[in-house]
DRENSETOR-298625 format. One line per field, with one value per residue (C-alpha): x, y, z; residue number from 0. Coordinates in Angstrom, 1 decimal, padded with zeros to 4 digits, always signed. Each point is the difference from the previous one (the first is absolute). Layout:
<nodes>
px: c(X_...)
py: c(Y_...)
pz: c(Z_...)
k: c(NUM_...)
</nodes>
This chain:
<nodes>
px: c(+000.0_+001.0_+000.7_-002.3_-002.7_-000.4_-001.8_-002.5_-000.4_-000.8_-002.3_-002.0_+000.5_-001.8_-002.6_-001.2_+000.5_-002.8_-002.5_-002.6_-000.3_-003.9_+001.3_+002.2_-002.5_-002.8_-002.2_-001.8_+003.6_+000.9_+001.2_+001.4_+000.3_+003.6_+001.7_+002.9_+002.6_+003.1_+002.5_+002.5_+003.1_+000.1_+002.9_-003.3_-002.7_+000.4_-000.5_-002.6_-003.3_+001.2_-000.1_-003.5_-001.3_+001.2_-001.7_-003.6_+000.1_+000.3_-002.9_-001.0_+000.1_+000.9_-002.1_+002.5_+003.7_+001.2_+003.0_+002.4_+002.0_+002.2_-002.2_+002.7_-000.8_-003.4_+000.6_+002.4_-002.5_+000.0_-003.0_+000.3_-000.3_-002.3_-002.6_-000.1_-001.7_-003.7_-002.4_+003.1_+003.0_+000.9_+003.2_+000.9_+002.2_+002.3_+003.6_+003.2_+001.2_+000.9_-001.4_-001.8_-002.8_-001.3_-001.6_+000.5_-002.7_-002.9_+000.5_-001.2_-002.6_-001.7_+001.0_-003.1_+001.0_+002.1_+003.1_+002.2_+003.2_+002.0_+002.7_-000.4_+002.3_-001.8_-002.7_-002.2_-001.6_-003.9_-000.3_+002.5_-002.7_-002.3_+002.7_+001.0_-003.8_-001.0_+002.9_-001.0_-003.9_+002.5_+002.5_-001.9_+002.6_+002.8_+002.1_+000.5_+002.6_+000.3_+003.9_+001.9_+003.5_+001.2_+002.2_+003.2_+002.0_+003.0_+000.5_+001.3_-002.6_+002.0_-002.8_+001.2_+000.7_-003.6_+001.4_-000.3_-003.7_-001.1_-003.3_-003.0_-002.2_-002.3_-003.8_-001.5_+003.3_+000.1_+002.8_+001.3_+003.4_-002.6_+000.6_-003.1_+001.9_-001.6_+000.4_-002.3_-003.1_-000.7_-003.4_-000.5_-003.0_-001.6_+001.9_+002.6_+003.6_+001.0_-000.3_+003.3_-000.3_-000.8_+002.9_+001.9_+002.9_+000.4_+000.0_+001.6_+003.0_-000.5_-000.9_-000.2_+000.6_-001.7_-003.9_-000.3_+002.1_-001.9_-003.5_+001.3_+001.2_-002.9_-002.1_+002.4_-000.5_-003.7_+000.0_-001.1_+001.2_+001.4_-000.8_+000.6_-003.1_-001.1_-000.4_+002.4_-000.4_+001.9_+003.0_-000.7_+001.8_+002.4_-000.9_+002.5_+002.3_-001.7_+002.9_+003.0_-000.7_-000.4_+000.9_+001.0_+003.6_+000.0_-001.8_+001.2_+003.1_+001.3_-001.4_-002.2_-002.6_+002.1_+001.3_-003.7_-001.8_+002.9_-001.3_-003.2_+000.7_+002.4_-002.6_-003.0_+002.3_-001.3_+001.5_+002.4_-001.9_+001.4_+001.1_-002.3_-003.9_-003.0_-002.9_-003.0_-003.0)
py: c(+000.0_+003.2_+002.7_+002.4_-002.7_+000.4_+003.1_-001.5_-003.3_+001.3_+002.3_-002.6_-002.6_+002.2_+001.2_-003.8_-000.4_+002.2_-001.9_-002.4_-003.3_+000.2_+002.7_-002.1_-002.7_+002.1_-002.1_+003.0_+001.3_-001.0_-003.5_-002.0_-003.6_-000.5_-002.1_+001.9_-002.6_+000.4_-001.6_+001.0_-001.6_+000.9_+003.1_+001.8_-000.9_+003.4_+001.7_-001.9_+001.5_+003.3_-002.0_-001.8_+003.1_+002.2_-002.1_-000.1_+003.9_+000.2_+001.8_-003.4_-003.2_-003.4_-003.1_-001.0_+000.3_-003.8_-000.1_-002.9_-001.1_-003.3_-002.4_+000.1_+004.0_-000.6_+001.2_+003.1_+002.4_+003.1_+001.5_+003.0_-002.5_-002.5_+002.8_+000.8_-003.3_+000.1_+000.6_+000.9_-001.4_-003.6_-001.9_-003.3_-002.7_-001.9_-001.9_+001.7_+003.2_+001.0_+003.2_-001.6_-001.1_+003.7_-001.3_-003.2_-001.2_+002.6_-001.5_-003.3_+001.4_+002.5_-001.3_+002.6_+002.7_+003.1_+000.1_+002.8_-000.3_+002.6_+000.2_-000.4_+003.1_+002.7_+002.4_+000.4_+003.1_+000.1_-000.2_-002.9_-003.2_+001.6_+001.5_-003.5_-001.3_+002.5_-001.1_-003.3_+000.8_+001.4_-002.8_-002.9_-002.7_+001.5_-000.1_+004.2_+001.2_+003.8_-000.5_-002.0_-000.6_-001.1_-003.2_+000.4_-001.7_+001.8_-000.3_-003.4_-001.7_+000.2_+000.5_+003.5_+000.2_+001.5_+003.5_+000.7_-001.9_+003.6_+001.4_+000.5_+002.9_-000.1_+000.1_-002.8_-001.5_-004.2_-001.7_-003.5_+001.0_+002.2_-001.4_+001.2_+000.9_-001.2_+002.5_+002.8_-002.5_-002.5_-000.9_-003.7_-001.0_-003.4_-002.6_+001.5_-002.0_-003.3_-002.8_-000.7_+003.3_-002.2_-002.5_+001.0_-002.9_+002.2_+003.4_-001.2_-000.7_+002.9_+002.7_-000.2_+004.0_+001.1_-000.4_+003.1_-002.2_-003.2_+001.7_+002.2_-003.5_-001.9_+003.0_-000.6_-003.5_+000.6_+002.8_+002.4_+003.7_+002.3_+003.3_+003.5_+001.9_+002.6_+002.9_+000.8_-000.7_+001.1_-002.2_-002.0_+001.1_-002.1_-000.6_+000.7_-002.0_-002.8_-001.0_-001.2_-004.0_+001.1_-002.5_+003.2_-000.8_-003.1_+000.4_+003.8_+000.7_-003.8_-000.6_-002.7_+001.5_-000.8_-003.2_-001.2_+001.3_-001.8_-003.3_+000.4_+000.7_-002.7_-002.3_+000.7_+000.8_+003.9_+002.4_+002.5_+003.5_+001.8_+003.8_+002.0_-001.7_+001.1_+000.5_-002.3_+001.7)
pz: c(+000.0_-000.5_+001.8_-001.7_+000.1_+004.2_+000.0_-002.0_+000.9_+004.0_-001.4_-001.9_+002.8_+002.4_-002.3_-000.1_+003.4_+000.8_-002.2_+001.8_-001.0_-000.6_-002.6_-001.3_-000.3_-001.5_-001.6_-002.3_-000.8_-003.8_-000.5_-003.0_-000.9_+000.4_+002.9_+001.2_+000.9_+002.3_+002.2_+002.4_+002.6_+003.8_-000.3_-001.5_+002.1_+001.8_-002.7_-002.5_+001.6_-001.8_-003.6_+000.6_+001.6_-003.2_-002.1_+002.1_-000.3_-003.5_-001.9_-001.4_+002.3_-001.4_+000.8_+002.3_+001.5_+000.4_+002.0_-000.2_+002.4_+000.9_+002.8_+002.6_+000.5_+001.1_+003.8_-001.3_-002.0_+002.0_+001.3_-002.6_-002.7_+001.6_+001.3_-003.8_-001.2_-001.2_-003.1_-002.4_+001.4_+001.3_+000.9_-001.9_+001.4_-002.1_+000.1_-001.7_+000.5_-003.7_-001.3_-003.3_+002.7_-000.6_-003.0_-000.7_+003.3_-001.1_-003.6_+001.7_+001.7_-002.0_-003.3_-001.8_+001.8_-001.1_+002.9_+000.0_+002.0_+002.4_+001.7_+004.4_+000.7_-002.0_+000.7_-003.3_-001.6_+000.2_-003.9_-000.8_+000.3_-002.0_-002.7_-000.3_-000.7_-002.2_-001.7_+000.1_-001.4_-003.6_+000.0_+001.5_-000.9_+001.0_+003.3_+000.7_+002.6_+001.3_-000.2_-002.5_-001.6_-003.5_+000.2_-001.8_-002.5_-001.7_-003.7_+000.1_+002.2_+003.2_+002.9_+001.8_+003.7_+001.7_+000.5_-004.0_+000.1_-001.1_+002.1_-002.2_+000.7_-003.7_+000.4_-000.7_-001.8_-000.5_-001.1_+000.5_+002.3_+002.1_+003.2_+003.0_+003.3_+002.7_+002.7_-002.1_-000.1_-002.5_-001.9_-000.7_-002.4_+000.4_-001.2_-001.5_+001.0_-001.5_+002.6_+000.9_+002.2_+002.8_-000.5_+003.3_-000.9_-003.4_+001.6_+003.4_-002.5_-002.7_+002.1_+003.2_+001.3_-003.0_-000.6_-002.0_-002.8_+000.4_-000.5_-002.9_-002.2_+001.5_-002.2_-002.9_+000.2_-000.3_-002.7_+002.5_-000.8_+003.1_-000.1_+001.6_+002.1_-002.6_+002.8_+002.4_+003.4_+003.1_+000.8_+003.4_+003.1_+001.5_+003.7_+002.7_+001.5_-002.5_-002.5_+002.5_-001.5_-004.2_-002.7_-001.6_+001.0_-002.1_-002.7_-000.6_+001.7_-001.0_-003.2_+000.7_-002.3_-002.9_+001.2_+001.0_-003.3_-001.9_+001.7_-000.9_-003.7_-000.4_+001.3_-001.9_-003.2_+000.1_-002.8_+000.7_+000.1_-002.8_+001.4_-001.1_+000.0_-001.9_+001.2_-000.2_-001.8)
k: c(0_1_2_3_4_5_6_7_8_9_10_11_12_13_14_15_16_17_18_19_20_21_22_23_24_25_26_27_28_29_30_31_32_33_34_35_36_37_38_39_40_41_42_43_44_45_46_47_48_49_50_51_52_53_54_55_56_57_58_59_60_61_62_63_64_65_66_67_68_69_70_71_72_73_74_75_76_77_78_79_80_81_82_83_84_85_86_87_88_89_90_91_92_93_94_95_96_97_98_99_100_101_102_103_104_105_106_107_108_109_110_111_112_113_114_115_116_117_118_119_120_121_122_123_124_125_126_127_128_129_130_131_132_133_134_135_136_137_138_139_140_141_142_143_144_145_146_147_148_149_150_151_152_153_154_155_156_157_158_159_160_161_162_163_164_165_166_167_168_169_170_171_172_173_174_175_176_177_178_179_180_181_182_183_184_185_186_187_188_189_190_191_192_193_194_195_196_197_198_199_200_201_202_203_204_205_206_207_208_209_210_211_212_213_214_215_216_217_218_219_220_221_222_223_224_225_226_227_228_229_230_231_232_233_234_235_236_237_238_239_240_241_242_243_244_245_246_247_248_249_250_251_252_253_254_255_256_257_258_259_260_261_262_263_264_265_266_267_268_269_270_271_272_273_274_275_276_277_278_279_280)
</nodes>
């Protein structure tokens, strides 16, 4: 986090603080037929009431906040989280600790439902869940993501460290290196990944830190398109004190991006992005 970012992100943190949690469960407030799906490790159970209570205070409500956690931290919610449960938001239960459970668990269960993902140390703007829909309603079959990044080859198909994965800020732009970032909030449709996405012994080996990657060649796989949110939305706040355990480290600061997205192509034989994509009409 940044130090700029603190300012902000106590602001916001106490601004949502001061909600009730009847308001937060309104049952006449707007609501939309997406699942909003989640998970989080114990270094961020301080801190993840801010994320789920962001989201209930948005201008537009989703069906439901599923939270997923691993079985053996049953007796270590905190109150702030706990307290939070009710018509819109619920705690799931489930073995691993990997962070592809964000999506890969509400696939299983809601496998008609729309499920747009978030990150559990961000506080999101009002609009975003319903930027992301209306998004959806134009481009029903593709996956859409507030914040994405172009995968990069150079000219002789040699897969670029991450740091030169450029960022992509076009409206509405779709192309097939456009990888969705998870941490902005990512719109799933129905049905839309091929079916290996649930094969743990392939991504346990593939990608194990990176679940971003393994969702953006499951949509490959599947011939579903990514695409960047046409409007822009307000970039989530990062949460105090929230990022001390980050698989940024790894997957930035290391390179395991590029190591782990090389896996995955050389497994399912995918092409070599060429460096500058059209777009998809």
């Amino acid at each position: 986090m940044k130090l700029k970012e603190y300012p902000s992100s106590i602001w916001r943190a106490f601004q949502l603080n001061r909600i009730s949690i009847e308001s937060l469960h309104d049952k006449s407030a707007p609501s939309l037929p997406i699942i909003v799906s989640v998970t989080s490790i114990p270094s961020r159970f301080h801190v993840i009431y801010l994320t789920v209570r962001s989201i209930l205070a948005g201008t537009h409500k989703p069906e439901k906040i599923v939270l997923w956690l691993n079985e053996l931290l049953k007796d270590s919610v905190p109150k702030s989280l706990n307290k939070l449960i009710g018509e819109k938001f619920e705690i799931r239960y489930v073995e691993g600790n990997l962070p592809h459970r964000k999506l890969i668990h509400s696939l299983r269960e809601f496998p008609d439902k729309i499920i747009v993902t978030c990150d559990d140390d961000m506080m999101y703007s009002k609009s975003w869940l319903n930027f992301l829909y209306q998004d959806h309603l134009s481009y029903p079959l593709d996956v859409i993501a507030n914040e994405c990044r172009g995968i990069s080859y150079d000219s002789n198909g040699n897969l670029r460290s991450y740091n030169f994965w450029y960022k992509e800020n076009g409206n509405a732009v779709s192309y097939d290196s456009l990888l969705p970032i998870g941490y902005g909030g990512v719109l799933y449709p129905p049905k839309c990944l091929h079916e290996d996405v649930y094969n743990a012994d392939i991504y346990l080996k593939l990608a194990p830190k990176a679940d971003d990657l393994w969702f953006k060649a499951m949509a490959l796989l599947h011939g579903t398109a990514a695409r960047h949110a046409t409007q822009q939305v307000a970039k989530p706040i990062p949460i105090f004190n929230s990022q001390s355990v980050s698989l940024k480290a790894t997957n930035v600061k290391q390179d395991g991006n590029r190591m782990q997205w090389e896996a995955i192509a050389n497994y399912y034989n995918l092409f070599a992005f060429t460096p500058s994509q059209p777009l998809k009409k």
